[in-house]
N, C-alpha and C positions, 0 to 999 in steps of 0.2 A: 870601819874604814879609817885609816889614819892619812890628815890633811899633812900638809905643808908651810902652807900660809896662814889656815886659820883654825883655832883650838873648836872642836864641840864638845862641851861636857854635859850629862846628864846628871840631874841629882833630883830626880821628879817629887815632886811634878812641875820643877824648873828644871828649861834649859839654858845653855850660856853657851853663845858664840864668840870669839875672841877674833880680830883682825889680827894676825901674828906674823907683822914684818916690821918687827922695829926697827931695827938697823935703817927702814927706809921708811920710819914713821906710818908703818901699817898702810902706804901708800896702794893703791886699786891696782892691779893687771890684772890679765884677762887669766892667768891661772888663778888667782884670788879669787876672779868672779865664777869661775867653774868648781871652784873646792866650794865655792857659799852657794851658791845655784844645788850641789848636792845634800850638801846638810841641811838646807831648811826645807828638801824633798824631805830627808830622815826627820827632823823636824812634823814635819803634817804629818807623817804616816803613825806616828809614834802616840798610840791614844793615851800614853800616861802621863805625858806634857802637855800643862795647861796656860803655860806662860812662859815668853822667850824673850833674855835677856841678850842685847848684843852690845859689846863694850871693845877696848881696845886693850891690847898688849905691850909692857913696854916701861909704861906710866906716864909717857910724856903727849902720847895723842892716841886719841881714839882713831881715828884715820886722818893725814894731814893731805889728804887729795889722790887727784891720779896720777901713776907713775912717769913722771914727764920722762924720764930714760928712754919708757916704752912709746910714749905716744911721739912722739919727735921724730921717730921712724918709721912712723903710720904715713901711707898715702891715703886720698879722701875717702876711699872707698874702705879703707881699711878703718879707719876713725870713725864713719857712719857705723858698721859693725859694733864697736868697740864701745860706740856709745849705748846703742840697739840694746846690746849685752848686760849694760847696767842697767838700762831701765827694764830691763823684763827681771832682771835679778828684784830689783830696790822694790816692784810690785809685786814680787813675790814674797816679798815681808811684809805689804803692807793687803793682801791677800789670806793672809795666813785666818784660818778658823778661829786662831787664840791671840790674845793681846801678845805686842812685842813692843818690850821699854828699850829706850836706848839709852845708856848709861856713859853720858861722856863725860871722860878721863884727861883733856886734853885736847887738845886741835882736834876740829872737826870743820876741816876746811875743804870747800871744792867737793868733790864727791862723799867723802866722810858728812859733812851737813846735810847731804843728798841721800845717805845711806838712814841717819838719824830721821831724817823729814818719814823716811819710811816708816816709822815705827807708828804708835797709835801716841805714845807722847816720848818725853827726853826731861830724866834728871840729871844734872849736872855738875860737874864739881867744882867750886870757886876759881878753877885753876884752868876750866874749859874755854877756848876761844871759839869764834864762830863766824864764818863766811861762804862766799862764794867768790873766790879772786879770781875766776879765769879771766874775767876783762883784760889784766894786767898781761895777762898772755897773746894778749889778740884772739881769745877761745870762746866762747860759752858756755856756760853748765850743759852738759850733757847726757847726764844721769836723773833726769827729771825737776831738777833745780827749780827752773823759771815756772815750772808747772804748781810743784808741790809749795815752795815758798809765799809765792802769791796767793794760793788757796790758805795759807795758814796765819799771815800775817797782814794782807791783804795788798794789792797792788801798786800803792803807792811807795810803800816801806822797802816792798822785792825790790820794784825799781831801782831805787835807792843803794841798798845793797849789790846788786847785780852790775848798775851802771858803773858805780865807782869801784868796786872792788874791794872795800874795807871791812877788814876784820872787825869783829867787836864781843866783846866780853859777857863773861857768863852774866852779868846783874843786865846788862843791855837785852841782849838775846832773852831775858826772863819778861824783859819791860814789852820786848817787842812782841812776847806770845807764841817764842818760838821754844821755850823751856817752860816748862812745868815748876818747876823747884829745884834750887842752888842748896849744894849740899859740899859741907867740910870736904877735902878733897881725899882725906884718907878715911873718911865714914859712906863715900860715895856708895859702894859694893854695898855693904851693910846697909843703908838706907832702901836701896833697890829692892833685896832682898825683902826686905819688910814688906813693901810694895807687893810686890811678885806673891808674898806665900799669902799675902790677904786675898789679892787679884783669885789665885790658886784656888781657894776656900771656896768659892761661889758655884754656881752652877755650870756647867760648861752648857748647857743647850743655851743657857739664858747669856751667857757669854759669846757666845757665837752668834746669837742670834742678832744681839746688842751692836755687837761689831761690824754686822754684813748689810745692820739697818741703817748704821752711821754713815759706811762707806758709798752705797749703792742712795742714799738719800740726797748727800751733798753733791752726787753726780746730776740732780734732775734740779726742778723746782719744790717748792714746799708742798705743793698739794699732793705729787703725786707721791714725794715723800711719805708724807701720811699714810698715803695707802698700803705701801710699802710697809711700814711701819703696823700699819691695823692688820695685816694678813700673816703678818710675821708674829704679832702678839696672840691672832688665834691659833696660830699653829704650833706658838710654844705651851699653849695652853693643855695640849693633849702629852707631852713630854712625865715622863716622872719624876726630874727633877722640880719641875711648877707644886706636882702631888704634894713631894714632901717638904716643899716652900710652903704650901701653904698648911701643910697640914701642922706641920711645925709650929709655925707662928700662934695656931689657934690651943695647940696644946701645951703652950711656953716653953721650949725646948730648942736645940741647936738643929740648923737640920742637917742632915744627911745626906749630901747628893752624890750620887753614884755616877754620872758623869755620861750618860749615856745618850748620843745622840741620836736623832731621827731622822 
């Protein structure tokens, strides 16, 4: 299926999604979020992708917000929607079975920040900026913003960011624990990639497992965490990629994981 707004490429066992609206700085509408809502279905379904890269088009932003052209001529009931829309999209990245890096290139303001927060983490390129301005708009993050930022950076700094509305830089956003690693801006892609095909190497049970223990853990307390955690480690246990993890190990050799889940 060929999108409009945004590129999927496959080059497995990575794939790469592209926000592709330059002209309007890869900014969100609701056809954007229906071309991305389908690809990251083809995405999951797709068992020979084990890592998803989503970046922007362009070179000057990853996504620089949402389409205020569009939204300006939302009534409430339309903007409630509209927001709805992004956040069942933005969880569906952050749902996903396989890790997804987000690789900004540029502005990632307003819902582009909101779109990265989805991912499991974000490298960035000296040249990334990084906010939530809707204040400035009389608006609020809408695409899960105030939710995901506060879990990441912790409450007082959201605040911070959210009240005021000020952008701030890739070494900042690194300091504040909302970037992973600041990377030359045209070794970005290539950095990632390294990332992605190591990410790739591993076990997929044991990646999927990793991932749905992180997510479904930070929702609860720590204890019951745990448990979560202990019924998911026996369950990977009976997997054949665990087999030839360990069997690997014992006979000094690289292993072999076939990729196959349970």
């Amino acid at each position: 299926m060929s999108f409009e707004n945004i590129i999927l490429e496959v080059d497995s066992p990575i794939a790469t999604i592209f926000f592709n609206r330059p002209k309007a700085l890869n900014a969100l509408n609701n056809a954007l979020f229906d071309e991305l809502d389908l690809a990251l279905d083809q995405v999951k379904n797709n068992t020979d992708i084990r890592v998803l890269i989503l970046t922007g088009s362009g070179g000057k932003a990853f996504v620089a917000g949402a389409d205020i052209a569009e939204l300006v001529k939302m009534n409430p009931l339309e903007g409630k929607s509209f927001s709805r829309k992004g956040q069942k999209v933005f969880s569906k990245i952050e749902d996903l079975p396989i890790p997804a890096i987000a690789a900004v290139n540029g502005f990632a303001l307003g819902g582009g920040l909101e779109a990265a927060l989805g991912c499991d983490f974000i490298y960035a390129s000296d040249k990334a900026l990084f906010g939530l301005p809707e204040i400035t708009l009389g608006l609020i993050p809408g695409f899960g913003g105030t939710q995901r930022l506060a879990r990441r950076i912790g409450v007082n700094r959201a605040k911070e960011l959210i009240f005021t509305g000020k952008n701030i830089k890739a070494q900042e956003a690194f300091e504040y624990g909302i970037v992973n690693k600041i990377i030359e801006h045209d070794k970005l892609m290539e950095e990632v990639l390294k990332t992605a095909n190591l990410i790739a190497s591993r076990g997929k049970v044991a990646l999927r497992s990793a991932k749905g223990v992180i997510q479904n853990g930070l929702n609860t307390d720590i204890e019951t965490g745990c448990r979560i955690e202990n019924d998911v480690f026996g369950l990977n246990m009976s997997s054949e990629d665990a087999k030839e993890g360990t069997h690997a190990f014992l006979e000094k050799r690289k292993p072999v994981f076939k990729g196959e889940l349970y």
